[in-house]
C-alpha positions as CSV (number, residue, x, y, z in Angstrom):
1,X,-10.5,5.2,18.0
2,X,-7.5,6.5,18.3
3,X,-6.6,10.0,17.6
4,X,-3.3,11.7,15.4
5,X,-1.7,15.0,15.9
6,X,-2.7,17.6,13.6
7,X,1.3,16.9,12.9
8,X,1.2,13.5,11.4
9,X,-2.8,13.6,10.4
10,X,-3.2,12.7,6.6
11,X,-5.0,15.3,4.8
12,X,-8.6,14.6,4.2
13,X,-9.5,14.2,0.5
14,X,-13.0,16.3,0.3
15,X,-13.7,16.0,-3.1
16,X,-15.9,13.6,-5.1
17,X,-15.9,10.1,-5.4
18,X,-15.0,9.5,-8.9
19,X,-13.1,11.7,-11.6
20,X,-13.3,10.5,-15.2
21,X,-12.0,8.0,-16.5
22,X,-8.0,7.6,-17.8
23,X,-8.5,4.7,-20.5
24,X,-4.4,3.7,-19.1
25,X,-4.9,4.0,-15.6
26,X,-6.9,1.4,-13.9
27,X,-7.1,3.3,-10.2
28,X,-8.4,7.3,-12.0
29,X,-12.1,6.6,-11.0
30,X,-11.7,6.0,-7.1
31,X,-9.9,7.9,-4.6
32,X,-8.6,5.1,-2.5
33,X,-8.2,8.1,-0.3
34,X,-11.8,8.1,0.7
35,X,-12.3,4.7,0.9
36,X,-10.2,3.7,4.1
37,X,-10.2,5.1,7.6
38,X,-6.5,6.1,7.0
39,X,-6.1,8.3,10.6
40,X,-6.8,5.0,12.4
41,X,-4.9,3.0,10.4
42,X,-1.7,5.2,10.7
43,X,-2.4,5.6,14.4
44,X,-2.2,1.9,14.5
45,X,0.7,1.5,12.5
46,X,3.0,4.3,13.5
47,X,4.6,3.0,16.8
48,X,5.9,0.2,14.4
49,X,6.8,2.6,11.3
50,X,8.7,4.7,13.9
51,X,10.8,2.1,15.3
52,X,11.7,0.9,11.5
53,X,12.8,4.8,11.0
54,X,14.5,5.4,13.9
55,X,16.8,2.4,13.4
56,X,17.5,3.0,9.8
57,X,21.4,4.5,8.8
58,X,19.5,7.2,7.6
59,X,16.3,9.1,8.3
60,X,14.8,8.8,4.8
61,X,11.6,6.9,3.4
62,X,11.5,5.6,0.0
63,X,7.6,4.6,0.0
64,X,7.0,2.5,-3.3
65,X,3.4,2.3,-4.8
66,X,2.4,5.6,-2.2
67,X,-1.0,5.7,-4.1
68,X,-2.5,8.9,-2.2
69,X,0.7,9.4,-0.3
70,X,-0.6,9.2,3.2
71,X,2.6,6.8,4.5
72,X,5.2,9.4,2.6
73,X,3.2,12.1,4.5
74,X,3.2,10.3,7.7
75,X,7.3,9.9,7.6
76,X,7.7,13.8,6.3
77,X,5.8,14.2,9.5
78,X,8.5,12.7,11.5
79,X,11.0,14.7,10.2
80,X,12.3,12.2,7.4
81,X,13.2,12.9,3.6
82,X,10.2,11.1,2.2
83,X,9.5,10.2,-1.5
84,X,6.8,8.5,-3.1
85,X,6.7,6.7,-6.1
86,X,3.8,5.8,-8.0
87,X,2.8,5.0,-11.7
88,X,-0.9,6.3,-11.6
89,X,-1.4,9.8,-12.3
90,X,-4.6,10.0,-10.6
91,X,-3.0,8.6,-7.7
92,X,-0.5,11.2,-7.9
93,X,-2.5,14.1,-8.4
94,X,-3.9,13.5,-5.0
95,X,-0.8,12.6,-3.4
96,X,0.7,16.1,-4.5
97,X,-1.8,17.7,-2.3
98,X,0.3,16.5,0.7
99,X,3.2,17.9,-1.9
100,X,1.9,21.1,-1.7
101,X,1.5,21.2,2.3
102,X,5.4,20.3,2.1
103,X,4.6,16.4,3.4
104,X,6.6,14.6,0.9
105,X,7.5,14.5,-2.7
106,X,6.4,12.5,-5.7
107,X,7.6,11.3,-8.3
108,X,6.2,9.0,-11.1
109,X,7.9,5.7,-11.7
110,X,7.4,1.9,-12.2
111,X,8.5,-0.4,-10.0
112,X,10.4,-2.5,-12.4
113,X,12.8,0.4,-13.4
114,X,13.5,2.3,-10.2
115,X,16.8,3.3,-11.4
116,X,15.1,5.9,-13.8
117,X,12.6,6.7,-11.5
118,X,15.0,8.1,-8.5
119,X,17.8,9.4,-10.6
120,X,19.7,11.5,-8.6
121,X,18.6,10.3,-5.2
122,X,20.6,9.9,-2.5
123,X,20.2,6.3,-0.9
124,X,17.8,5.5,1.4
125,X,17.6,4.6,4.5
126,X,13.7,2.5,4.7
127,X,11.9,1.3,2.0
128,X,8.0,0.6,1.9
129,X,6.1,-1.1,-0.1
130,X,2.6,-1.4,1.9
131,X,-0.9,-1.9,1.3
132,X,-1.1,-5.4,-0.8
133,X,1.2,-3.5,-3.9
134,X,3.7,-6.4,-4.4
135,X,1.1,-9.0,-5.2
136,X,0.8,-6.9,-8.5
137,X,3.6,-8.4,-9.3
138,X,3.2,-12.0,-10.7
139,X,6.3,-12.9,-12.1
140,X,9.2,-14.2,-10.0
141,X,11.1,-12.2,-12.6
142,X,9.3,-9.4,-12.2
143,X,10.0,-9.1,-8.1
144,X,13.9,-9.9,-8.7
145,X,14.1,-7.1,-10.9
146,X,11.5,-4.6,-8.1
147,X,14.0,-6.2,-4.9
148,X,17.1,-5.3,-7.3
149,X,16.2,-1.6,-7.7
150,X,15.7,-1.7,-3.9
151,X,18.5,-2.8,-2.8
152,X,20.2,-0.7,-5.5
153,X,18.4,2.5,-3.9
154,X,18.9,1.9,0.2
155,X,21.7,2.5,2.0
156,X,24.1,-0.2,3.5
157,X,22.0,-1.6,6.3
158,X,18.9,-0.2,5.3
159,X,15.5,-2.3,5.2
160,X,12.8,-2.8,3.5
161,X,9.4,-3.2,4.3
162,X,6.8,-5.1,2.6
163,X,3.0,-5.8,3.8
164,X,0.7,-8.1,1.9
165,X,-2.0,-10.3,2.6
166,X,-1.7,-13.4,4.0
167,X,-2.2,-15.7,1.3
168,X,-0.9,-18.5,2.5
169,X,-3.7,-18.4,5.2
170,X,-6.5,-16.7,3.0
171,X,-6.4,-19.7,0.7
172,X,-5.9,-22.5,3.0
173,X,-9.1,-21.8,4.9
174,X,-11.4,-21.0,1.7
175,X,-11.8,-17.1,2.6
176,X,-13.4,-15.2,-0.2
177,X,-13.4,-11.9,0.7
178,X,-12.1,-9.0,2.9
179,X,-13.7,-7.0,5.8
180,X,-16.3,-4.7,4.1
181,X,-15.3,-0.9,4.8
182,X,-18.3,1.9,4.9
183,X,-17.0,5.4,4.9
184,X,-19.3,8.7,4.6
185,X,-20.2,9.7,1.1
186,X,-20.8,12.8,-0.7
187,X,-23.7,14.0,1.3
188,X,-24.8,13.2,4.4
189,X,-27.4,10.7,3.0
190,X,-25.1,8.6,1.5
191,X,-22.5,6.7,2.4
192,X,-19.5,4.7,0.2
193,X,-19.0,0.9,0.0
194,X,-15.8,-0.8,-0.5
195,X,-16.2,-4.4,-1.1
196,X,-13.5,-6.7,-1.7
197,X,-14.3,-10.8,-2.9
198,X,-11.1,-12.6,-3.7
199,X,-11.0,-15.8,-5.7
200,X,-8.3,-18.4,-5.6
201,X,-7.3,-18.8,-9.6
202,X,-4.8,-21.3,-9.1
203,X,-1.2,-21.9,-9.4
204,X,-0.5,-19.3,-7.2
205,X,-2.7,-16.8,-8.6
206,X,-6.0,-14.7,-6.8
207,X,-8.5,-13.1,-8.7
208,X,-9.3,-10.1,-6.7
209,X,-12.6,-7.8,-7.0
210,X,-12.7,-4.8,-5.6
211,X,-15.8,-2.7,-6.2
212,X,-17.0,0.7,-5.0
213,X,-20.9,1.1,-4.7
214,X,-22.8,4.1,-3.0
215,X,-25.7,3.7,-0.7
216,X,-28.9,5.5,-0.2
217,X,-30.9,4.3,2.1
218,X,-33.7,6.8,1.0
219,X,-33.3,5.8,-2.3
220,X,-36.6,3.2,-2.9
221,X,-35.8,2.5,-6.5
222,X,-31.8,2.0,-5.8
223,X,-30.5,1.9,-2.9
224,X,-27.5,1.0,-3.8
225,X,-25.3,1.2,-6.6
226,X,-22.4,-0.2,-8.2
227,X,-19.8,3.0,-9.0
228,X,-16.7,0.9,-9.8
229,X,-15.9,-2.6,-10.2
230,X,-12.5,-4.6,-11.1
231,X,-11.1,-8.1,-12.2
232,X,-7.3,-7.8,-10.7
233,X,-5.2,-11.4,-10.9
234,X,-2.2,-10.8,-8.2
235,X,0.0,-13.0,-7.1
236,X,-0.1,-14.5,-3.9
237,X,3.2,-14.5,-2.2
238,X,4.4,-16.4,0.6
239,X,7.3,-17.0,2.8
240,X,8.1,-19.8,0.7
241,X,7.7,-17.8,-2.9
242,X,9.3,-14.0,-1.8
243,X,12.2,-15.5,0.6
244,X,14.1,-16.7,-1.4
245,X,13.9,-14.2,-4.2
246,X,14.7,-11.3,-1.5
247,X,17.8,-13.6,-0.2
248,X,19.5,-13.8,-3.9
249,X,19.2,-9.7,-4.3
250,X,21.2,-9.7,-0.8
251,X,18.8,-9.0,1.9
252,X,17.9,-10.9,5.0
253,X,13.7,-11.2,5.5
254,X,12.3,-10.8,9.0
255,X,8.9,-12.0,9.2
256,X,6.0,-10.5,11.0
257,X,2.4,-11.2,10.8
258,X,1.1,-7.7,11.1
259,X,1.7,-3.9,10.9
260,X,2.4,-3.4,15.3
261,X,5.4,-6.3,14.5
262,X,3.5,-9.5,15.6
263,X,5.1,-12.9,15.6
264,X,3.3,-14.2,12.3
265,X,1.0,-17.2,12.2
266,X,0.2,-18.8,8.4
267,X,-3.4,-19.5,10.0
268,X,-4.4,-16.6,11.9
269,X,-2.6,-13.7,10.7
270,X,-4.6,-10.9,8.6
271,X,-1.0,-10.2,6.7
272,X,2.5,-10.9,6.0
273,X,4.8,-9.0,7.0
274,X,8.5,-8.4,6.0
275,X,11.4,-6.6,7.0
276,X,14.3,-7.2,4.9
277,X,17.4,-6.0,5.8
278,X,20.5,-5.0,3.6
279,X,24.1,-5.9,4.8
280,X,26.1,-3.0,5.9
């Protein structure tokens, strides 16, 4: 695989899998941050994320649900005023490691009421929103008021950039679920499981089921076992569903089918991909 620069190279999260349980936040028991091979997938993703910087009015990256932070680190690395927003404390709290390193900052906020959450920001040149956040989101209401605080926070011809699953694909051909990841666990005789079954729920709605389990081979009485399991419903965008809600807040989508820019293609696409660009 391709290799980062100690430069733009997240930080590796050593500790352990799970931390106790915050009744109010769903994501405090996994670090997300050990659960996906994120110098590959940066590596992959920055030729793209580059060219989206460098033609933004201004070098600054407003990265909206950063969970761990390792996209607001990757654009501090490139020399741009990045800020991450997130409502999960235990998201944070990791993500302030990269804080500390002076990758980024990070701020606490919700999505629906950006306005209080970057009070005193200068505008912005990029916005992100990556890794399947918006689907979170079910309400058409709910995104006019998210794409409103965007637009409210970038500066005249800045963009946005949003990457979801392809949905429209995903439930067309039956899928039920995604890739399985296995990363390296605590000790060298284990290793982490991140297994992801979707169901589709309907009226535009996916049940999604993430689960974390830990294998042991060694282990004769249980060799594997289930650390973490969710019910999530999300929404499942489309072109036809978030278009038109991110033309009435004023800004023009560009559509892509992955993360390298990729013509996008409802049947064969792994996501969907938009740049949506605010009038100067």
């Amino acid at each position: 695989p391709d290799a980062m620069s100690a430069a733009h190279a997240p930080h590796r999260y050593r500790g352990p899998m799970t931390e106790p349980n915050r009744p109010d936040d769903p994501y405090s028991r996994v670090h997300y941050r050990r659960l996906i091979a994120w110098e590959r997938r940066i590596a992959r993703e920055a030729p793209f994320l580059r060219r989206l910087l460098d033609a933004a009015p201004d070098r600054s990256t407003l990265d909206l649900g950063c969970g761990t932070g390792e996209h607001t680190a990757f654009f501090a690395g490139e020399g741009a005023r990045a800020v991450g927003v997130d409502r999960s404390d235990a998201m944070l709290e990791a993500a302030r490691e990269h804080e500390a390193a002076g990758r980024g900052r990070f701020v606490a906020g919700d999505l629906l009421d950006l306005g209080a959450a970057l009070a005193g920001e200068p505008p912005f040149g990029l916005a992100v929103c990556l890794g399947n956040v918006l689907p979170h989101l079910r309400e058409d209401d709910e995104v006019a008021r998210f794409v409103a605080g965007v637009h409210a926070a970038l500066a005249p011809g800045g963009a946005l950039l949003v990457q979801i699953l392809n949905y429209e694909g995903l439930l067309a051909s039956g899928t039920r679920h995604l890739p399985v990841n296995v990363r390296p666990g605590d000790d060298e005789r284990s290793e982490i499981v991140f297994l992801r079954l979707l169901r589709d729920a309907g009226g535009g709605r996916v049940l999604f089921f993430p689960a974390t389990l830990e294998l042991r081979p060694d282990d004769e009485d249980e060799p594997l076992r289930v650390v973490q399991a969710r019910r999530v419903e999300l929404r499942a965008w489309t072109r036809a569903t978030l278009g038109p809600l991110l033309e009435r807040a004023g800004l023009e989508p560009e559509w892509h089918g992955d993360m390298q820019g990729g013509a996008f293609d409802p049947e064969t696409s792994p996501d969907l991909v938009v740049i949506a660009h605010r009038g100067r």
